[in-house]
C-alpha positions as MATLAB code, in Angstrom:
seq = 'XXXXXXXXXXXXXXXXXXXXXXXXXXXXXXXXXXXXXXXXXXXXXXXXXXXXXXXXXXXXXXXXXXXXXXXXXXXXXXXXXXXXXXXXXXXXXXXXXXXXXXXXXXXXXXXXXXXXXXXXXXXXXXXXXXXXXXXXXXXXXXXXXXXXXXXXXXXXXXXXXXXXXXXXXXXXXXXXXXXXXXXXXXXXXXXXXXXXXXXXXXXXXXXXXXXXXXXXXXXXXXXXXXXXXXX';
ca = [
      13.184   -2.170   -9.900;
      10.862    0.432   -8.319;
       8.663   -1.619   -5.872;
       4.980    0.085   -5.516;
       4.667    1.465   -2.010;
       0.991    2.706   -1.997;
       1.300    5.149    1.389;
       3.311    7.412    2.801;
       3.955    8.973    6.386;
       0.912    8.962    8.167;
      -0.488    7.726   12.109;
      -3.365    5.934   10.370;
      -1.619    3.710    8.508;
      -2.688    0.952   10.423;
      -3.409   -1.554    7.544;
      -3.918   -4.771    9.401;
      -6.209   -7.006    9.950;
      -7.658   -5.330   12.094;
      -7.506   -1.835   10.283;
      -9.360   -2.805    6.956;
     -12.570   -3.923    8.992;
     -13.637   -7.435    8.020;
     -15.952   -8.270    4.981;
     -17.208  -12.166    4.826;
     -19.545  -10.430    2.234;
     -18.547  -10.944   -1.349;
     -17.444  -14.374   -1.480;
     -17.054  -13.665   -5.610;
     -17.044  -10.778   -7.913;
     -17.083  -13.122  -11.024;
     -13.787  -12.769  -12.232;
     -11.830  -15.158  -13.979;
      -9.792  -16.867  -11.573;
      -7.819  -18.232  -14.357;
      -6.424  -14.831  -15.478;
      -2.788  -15.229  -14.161;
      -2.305  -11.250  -14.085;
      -5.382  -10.045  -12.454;
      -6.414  -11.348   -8.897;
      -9.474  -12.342   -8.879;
     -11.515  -10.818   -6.003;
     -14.015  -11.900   -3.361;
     -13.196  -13.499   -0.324;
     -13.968  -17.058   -1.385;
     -11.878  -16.143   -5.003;
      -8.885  -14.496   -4.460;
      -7.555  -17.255   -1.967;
      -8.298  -19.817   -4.672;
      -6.551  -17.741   -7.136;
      -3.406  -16.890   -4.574;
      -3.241  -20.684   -3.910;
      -2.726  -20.774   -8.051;
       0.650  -19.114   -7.380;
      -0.036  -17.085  -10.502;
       1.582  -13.910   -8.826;
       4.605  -15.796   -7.996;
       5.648  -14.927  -11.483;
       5.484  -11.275  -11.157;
       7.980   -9.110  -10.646;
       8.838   -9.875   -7.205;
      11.156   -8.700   -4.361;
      14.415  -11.239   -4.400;
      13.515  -11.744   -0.548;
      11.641  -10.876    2.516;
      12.585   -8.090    4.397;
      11.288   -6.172    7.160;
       8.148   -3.859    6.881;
       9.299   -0.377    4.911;
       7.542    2.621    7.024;
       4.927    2.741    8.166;
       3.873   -0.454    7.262;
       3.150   -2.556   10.401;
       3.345   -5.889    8.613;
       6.998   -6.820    9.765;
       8.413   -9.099    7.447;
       6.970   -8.667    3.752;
       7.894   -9.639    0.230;
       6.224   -7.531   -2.708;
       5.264   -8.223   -6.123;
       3.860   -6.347   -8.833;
       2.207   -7.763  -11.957;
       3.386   -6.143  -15.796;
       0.559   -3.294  -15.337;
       1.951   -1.766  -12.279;
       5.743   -2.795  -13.022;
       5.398   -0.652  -16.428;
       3.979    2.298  -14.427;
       6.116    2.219  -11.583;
       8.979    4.502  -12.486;
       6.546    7.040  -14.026;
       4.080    9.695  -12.856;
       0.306    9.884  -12.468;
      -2.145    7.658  -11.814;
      -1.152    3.878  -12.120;
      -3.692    2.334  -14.773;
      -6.668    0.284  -14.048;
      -5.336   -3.244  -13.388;
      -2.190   -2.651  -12.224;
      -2.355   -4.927   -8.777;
       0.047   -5.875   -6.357;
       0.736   -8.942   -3.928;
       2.220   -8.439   -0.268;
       3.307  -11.705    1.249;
       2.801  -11.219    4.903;
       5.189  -13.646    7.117;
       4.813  -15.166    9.997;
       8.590  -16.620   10.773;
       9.448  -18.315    7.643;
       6.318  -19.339    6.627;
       3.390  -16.494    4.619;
       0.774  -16.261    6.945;
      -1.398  -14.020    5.010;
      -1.723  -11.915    1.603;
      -2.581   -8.135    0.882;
      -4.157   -7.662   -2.171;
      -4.348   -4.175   -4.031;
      -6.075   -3.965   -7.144;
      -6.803   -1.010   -9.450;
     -10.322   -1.201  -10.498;
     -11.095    2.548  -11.886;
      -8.703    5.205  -12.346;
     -10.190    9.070  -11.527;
     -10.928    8.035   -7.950;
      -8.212    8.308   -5.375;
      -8.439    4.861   -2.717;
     -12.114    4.338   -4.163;
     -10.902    2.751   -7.870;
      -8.694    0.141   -5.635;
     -10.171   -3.319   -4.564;
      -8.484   -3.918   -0.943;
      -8.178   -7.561    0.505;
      -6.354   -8.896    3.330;
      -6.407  -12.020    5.035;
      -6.665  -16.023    3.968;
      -9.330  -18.578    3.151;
     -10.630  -18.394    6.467;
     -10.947  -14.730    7.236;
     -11.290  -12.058    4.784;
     -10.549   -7.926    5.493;
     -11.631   -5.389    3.109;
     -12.836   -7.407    0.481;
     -13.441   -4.408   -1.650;
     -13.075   -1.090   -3.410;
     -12.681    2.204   -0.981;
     -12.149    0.344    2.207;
     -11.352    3.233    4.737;
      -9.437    1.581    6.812;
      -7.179    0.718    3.568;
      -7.415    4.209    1.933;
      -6.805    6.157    5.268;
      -3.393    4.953    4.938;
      -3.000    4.529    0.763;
      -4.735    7.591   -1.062;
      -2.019    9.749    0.772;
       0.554    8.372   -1.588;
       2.839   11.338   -2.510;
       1.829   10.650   -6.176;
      -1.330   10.740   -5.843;
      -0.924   14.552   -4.792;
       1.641   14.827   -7.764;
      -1.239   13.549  -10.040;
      -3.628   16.219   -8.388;
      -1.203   18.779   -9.183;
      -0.973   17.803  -12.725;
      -4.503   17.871  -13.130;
      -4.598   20.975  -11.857;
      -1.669   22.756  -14.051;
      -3.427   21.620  -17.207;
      -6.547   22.965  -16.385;
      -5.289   26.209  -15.336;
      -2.887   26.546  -18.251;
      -6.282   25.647  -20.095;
      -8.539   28.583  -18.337;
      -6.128   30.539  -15.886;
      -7.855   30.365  -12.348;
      -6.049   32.290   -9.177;
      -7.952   30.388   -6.603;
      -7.126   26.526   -8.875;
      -3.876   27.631   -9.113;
      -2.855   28.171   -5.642;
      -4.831   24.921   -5.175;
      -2.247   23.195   -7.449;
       0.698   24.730   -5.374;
      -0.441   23.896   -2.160;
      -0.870   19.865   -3.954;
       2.534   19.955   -4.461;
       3.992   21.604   -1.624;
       2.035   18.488    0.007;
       3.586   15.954   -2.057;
       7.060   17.564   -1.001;
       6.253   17.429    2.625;
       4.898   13.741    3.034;
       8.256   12.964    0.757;
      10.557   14.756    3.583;
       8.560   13.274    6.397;
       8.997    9.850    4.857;
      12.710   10.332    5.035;
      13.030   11.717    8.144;
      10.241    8.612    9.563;
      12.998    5.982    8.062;
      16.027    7.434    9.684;
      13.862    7.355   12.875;
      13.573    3.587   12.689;
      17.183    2.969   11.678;
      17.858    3.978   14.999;
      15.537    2.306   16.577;
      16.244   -0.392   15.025;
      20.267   -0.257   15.971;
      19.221    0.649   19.420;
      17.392   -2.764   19.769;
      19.745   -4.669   17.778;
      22.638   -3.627   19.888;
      20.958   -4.032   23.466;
      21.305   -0.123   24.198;
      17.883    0.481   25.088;
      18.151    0.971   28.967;
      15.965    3.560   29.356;
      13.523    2.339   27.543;
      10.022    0.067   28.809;
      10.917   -2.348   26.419;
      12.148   -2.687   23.146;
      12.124    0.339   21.253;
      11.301   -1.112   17.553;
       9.194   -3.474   19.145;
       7.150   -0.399   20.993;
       7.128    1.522   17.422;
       5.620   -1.415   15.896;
       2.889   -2.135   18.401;
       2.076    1.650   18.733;
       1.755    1.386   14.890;
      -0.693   -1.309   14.804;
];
């Protein structure tokens, strides 16, 4: 199973609770809180319907496991309802609906949920409804959140979907200056996908440095640093 990761390499991806500023605003957008495949959003809402445990019948990760990069979460557990499980292993946008659940642990126990919902499709990190937090405190709370999208809309597909775009409208009505728009889309895509790669291999090591106690010259740490530089 392909497990949505909405971001790619990138310093701002500082998606905590700290980065998606907090919202007490929005308590409820009206949605049905009864709809077991659709969070329903609003910061008074969407921990009723999480408390439901609706999403614990998505397609979910087997098990915690530690933060992929450059999340800043530490230990996380993923799950994707049928929307975004169909679309996962293809291309383009993922359709309005499509939603996803992060468990966010705090030893053994979820401290708090992030929330990703597509609202509108056509609109980059501004058709998703961001929400992290609890019943008690609320980030995001809703669509376009910067300090969500800093991080999100630089999804590798998302620059693959530009591209697309792009092809078919040139093939359409041939355009020099779209065109080398296009390219330059998905030479991006390319890049963030190598940089990705190259940021995992970097915290293998840092992660077999700390594991193995052969950190001497270090301050402290060194995942531990990464982390807290992350955050």
């Amino acid at each position: 199973m392909k497990t949505l990761v909405l971001g790619a390499w990138s310093a701002l991806c500082g998606i905590t609770l700290a980065g998606c500023a907090a919202d007490s605003r929005n308590a409820s957008f009206g949605d049905d809180l009864s709809d077991p495949q659709t969070p329903a959003r609003g910061s008074a809402d969407l921990p009723q319907w999480l408390a439901a445990g609706y999403y614990r019948s998505w397609h979910c990760e087997a098990a915690p496991h530690a933060g992929r990069p450059p999340s800043p979460h530490g230990t996380t557990r993923i799950c994707n309802n049928d929307a975004l499980h169909g679309a996962a292993a293809g291309v383009g946008e993922f359709p309005a609906g499509a939603a996803a659940v992060k468990e966010i642990f705090n030893g053994e126990s979820v401290a708090v949920h992030a929330v990703s919902l597509r609202v509108t499709t056509g609109q980059g990190g501004d058709g998703w409804y961001w929400f992290e937090g609890d019943a008690s405190h609320a980030s995001g709370n809703a669509s376009g959140v910067p300090g969500c999208t800093g991080c999100h809309e630089q999804a590798a597909r998302d620059y693959d979907r530009a591209a697309s775009l792009i092809e078919t409208a040139v093939a359409a009505k041939p355009d020099t200056r779209l065109r080398d728009n296009g390219v330059e889309m998905r030479a991006r895509a390319r890049e963030m996908e190598a940089k990705l790669g190259m940021e995992q291999r970097w915290i293998e090591y840092l992660r077999d440095l700390q594991s193995n106690g052969d950190y001497g010259n270090w301050s402290a740490p060194p995942y531990d640093l990464y982390r807290e530089q992350r955050r």
